[in-house]
KOLGULUM-16089 format. One line per field, with one value per residue (C-alpha): residue in one letter; x, y, z. Coordinates in Angstrom, 3 decimals, always signed. Layout:
residues N
residu A  ... .
c1 X  ... .
c2 Y  ... .
c3 Z  ... .
***
This chain:
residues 301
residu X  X  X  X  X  X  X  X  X  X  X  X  X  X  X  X  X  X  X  X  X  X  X  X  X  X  X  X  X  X  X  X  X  X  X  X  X  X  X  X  X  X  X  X  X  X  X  X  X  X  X  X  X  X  X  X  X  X  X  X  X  X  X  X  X  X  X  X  X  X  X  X  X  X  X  X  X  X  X  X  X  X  X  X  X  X  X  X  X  X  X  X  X  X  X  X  X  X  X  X  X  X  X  X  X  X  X  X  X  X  X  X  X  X  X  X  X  X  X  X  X  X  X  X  X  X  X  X  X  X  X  X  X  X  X  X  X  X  X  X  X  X  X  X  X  X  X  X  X  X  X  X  X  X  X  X  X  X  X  X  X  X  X  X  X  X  X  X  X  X  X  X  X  X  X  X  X  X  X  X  X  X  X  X  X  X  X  X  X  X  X  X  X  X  X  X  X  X  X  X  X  X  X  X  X  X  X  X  X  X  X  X  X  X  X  X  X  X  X  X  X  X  X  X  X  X  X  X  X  X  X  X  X  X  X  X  X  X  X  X  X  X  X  X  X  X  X  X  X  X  X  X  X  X  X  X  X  X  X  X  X  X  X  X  X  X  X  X  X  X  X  X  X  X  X  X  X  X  X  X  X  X  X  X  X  X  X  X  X  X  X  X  X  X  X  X  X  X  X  X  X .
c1 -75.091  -72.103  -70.430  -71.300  -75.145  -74.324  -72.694  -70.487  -73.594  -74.426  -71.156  -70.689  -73.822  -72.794  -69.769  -71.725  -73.864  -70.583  -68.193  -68.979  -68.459  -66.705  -67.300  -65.078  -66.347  -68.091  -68.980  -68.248  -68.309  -70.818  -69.914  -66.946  -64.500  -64.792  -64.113  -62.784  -63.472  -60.163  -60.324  -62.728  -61.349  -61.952  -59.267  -60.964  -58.932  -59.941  -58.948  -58.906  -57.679  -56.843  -56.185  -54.392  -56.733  -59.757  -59.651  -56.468  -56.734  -54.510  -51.034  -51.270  -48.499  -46.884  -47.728  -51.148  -51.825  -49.970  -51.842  -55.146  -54.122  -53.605  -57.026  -59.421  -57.800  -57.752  -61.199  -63.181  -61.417  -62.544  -66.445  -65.904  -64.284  -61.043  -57.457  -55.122  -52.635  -50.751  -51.189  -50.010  -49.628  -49.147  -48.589  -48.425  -46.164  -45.308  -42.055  -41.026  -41.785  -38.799  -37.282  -37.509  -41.697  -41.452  -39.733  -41.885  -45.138  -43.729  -42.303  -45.825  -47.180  -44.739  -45.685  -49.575  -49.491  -47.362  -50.093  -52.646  -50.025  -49.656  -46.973  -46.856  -45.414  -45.081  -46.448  -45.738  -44.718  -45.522  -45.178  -48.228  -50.310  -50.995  -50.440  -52.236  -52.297  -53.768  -54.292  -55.256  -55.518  -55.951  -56.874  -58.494  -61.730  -63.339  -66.278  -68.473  -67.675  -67.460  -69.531  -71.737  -74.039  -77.153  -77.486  -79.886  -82.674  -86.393  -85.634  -82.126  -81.030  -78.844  -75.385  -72.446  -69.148  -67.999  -69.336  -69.773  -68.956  -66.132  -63.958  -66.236  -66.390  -62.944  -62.539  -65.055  -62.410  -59.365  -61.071  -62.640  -59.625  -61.293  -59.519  -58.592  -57.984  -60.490  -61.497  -58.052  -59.970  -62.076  -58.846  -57.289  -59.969  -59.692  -56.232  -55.469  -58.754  -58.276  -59.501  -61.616  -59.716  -60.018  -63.475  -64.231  -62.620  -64.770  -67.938  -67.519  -66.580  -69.609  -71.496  -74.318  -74.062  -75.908  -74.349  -71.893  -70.542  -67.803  -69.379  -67.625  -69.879  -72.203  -74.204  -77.345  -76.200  -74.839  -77.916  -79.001  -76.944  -77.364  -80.972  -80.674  -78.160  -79.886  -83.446  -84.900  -86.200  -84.513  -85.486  -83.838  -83.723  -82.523  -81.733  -79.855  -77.299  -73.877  -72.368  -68.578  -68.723  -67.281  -69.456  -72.690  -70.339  -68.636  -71.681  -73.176  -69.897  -70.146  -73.804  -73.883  -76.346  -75.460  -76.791  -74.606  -71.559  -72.839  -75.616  -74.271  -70.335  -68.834  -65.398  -65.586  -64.630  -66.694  -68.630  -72.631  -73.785  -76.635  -77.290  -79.565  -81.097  -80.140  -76.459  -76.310  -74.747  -72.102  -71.175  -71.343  -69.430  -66.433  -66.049  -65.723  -62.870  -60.952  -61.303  -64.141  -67.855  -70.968  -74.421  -77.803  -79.646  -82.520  -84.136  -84.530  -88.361 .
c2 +48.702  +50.820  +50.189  +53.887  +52.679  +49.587  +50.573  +48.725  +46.812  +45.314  +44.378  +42.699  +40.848  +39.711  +38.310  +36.884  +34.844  +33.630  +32.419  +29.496  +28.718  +25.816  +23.947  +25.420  +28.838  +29.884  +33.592  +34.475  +37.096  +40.234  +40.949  +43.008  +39.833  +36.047  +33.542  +30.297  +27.179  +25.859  +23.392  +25.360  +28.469  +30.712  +32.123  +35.937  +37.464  +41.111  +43.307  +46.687  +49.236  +52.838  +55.278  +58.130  +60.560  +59.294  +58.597  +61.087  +64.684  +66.922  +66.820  +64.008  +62.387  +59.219  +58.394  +59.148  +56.890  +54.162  +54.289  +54.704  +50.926  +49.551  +50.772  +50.091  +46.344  +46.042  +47.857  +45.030  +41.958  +44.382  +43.875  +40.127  +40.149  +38.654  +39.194  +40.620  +38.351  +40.027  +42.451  +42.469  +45.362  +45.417  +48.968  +50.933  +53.880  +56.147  +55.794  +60.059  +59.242  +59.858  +56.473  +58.445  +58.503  +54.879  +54.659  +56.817  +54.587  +51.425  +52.512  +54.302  +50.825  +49.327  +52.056  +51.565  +48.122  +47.779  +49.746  +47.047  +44.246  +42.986  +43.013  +43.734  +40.437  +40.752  +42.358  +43.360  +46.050  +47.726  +50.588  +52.356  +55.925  +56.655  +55.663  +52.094  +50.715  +47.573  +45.744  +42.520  +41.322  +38.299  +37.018  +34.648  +34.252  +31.275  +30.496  +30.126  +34.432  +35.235  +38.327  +38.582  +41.094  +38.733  +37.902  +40.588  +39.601  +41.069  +42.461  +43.055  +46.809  +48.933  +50.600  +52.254  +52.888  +56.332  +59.604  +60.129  +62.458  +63.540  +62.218  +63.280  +67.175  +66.589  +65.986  +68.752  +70.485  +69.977  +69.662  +73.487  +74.416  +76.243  +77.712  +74.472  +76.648  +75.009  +72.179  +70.268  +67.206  +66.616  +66.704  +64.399  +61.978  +61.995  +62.244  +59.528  +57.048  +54.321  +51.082  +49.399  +46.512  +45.681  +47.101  +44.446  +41.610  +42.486  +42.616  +39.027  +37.814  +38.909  +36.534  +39.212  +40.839  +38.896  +41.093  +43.818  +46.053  +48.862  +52.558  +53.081  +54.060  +56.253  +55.297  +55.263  +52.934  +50.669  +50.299  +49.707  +46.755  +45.201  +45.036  +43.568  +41.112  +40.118  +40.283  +42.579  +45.759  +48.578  +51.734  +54.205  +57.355  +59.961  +62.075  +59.255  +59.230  +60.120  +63.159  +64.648  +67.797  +69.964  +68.509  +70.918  +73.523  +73.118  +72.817  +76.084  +78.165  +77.109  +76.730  +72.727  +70.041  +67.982  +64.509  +64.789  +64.051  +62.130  +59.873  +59.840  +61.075  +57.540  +56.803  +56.883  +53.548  +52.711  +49.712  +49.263  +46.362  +44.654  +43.449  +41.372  +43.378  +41.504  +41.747  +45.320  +46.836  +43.780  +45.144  +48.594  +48.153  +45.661  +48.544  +51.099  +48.369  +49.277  +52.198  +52.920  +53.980  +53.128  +54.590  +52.690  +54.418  +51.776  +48.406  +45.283  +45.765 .
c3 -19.190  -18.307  -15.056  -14.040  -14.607  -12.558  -9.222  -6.895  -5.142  -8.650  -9.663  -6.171  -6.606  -9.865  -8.752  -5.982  -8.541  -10.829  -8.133  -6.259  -2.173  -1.488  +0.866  +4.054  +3.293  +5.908  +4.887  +0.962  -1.266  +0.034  +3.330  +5.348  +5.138  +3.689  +6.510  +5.685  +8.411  +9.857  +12.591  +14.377  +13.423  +10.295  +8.654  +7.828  +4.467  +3.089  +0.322  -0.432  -3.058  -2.757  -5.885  -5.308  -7.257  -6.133  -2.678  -1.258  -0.612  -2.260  -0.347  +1.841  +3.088  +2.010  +6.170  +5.901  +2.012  +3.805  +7.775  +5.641  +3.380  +6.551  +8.702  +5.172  +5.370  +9.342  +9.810  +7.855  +10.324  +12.935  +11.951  +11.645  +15.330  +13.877  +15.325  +12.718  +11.650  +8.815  +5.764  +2.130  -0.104  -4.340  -4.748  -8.151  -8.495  -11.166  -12.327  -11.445  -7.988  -5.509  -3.986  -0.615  -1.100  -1.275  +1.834  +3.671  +2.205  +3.165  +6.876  +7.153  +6.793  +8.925  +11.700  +11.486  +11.307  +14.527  +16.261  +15.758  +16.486  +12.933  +10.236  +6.830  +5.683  +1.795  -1.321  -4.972  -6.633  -10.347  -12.571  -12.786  -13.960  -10.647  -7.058  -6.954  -3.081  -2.845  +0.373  +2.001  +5.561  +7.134  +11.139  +13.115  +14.756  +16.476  +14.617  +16.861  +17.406  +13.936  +13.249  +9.760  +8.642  +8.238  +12.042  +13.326  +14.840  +15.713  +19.134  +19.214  +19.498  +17.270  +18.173  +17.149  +18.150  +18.949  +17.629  +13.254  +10.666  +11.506  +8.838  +6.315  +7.232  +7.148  +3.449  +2.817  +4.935  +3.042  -0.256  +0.024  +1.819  +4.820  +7.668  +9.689  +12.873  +15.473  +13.419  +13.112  +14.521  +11.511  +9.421  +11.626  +11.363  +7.146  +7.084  +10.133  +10.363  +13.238  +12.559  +15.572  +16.141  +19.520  +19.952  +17.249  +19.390  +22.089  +20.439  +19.058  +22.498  +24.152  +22.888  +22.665  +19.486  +16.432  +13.345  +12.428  +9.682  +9.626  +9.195  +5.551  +3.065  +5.265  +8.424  +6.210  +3.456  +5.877  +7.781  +4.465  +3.764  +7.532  +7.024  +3.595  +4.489  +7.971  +6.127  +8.488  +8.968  +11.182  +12.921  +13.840  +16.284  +14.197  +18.050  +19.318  +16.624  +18.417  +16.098  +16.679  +19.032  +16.038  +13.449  +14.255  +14.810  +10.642  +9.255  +11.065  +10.088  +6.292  +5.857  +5.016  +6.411  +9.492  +7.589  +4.974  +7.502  +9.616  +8.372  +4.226  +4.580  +5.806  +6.213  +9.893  +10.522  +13.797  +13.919  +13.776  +15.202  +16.350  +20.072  +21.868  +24.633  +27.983  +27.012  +26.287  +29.463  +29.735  +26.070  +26.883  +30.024  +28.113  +25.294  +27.929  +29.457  +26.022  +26.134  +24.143  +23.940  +22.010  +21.916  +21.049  +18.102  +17.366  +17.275  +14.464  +14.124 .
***
């Protein structure tokens, strides 16, 4: 079987089955982070790569490659409720690039690491085809407030942070190169993602919320992987499904369907979680504390 027959969820399975889980590993390969017990503590470690020609628009900025390493890395602590402690980068770059691109990258990381109150603290560097960013992050969560994916529970209710699809009628944006007069928002939100750090921290404080993943891959396929990981089965109202204000509005200009941003586009980075019914408003109100909003949009049946 080729790996374009396979597809990441196999290949991630199949790693699953090979490596084994020592004994302090408290969550292992298959969901947003692994957590590793420590003292009552985990220590929570993710990794990410980026490829230049496969996951950067045309022209983007040194900036905007290095603030998107950073919120890929910090965005999966923020589903495991972990505080950031530091990133690593091993970047590949082609030996014609300018020394002053490589400045840019590496202060870009600097800058959007700072905003989450984290450091880069070390990395590698190689020659390479391509610009190769690769990523990890590690933090700290009490264990007893880690967040998982296979915690939902009959009962509890569904949510998400903030609105969806923006960042994905962005790329359409900037790949078909349409007029970005009006609609500079969705570029903003491809171009400059925000990880959900705090919003994370709260969650796994509440002591309400039974599971979480980050919105990456499409709202749809990661409902898909909550209710496979938690063993359950979840429904959803389609209506309550918080869009971006300019979403309806790109797709009715240019003729494309509103689900394909916002229930299959991903990349929005807002958490979905799962939440046991009686602490709803307390989490509702504590996100709003930060800052931030979330909107129920089902139930674990």
């Amino acid at each position: 079987m080729k790996l374009s027959e396979a597809g990441e969820r196999a290949l991630v399975e199949l790693a699953r089955k090979i490596c084994r889980r020592g004994p302090r590993v408290r969550v292992g390969i298959g969901d947003d982070a692994a957590a590793i017990d420590i003292d009552g503590s985990c220590l929570v470690a993710t990794t990410d790569m980026l490829v230049a020609s496969r996951h950067f628009p045309p022209r983007t900025t040194p900036e905007q490659m290095a603030r998107r390493a950073v919120v890929v890395n910090l965005s999966d602590l923020a589903a495991m409720g972990a505080e950031p402690l530091g990133l690593i980068f091993s970047v590949g770059l082609p030996r014609k690039l300018e020394v002053k691109f490589v400045e840019r990258l590496v202060r870009g990381m600097d800058v959007a690491a700072r905003e989450y109150d984290t450091h880069v603290v070390g990395g590698d560097l190689d020659e390479s085809e391509e610009v190769v960013i690769s990523g990890a992050a590690f933090g700290m969560a009490r264990r007893r407030e880690l967040l998982t994916r296979s915690g939902a529970r009959a009962g509890d209710l569904i949510a998400v942070t903030g609105r969806l699809g923006a960042a994905a009628a962005g790329l359409r944006l900037l790949l078909k190169r349409h007029p970005a007069k009006g609609y500079r928002a969705l570029a903003r939100a491809q171009l400059e993602p925000r990880a959900r750090v705090r919003e994370g921290m709260v969650l796994a404080r509440s002591g309400f919320v039974t599971s979480a993943i980050d919105v990456t891959d499409g709202l749809a396929a990661n409902l898909w992987q909550l209710a496979r990981e938690s063993k359950v089965k979840l429904v959803i109202d389609r209506a309550n499904v918080p869009e971006h204000p300019l979403v309806r509005k790109f797709v009715t200009r240019y003729g494309f369907g509103v689900d394909d941003f916002v229930l299959f586009g991903g990349e929005d980075f807002e958490l979905l979680f799962t939440v046991r019914p009686r602490g709803w408003e307390k989490v509702r109100r504590a996100l709003k504390r930060v800052g931030a909003t979330a909107t129920t949009i089902g139930r674990v049946a």
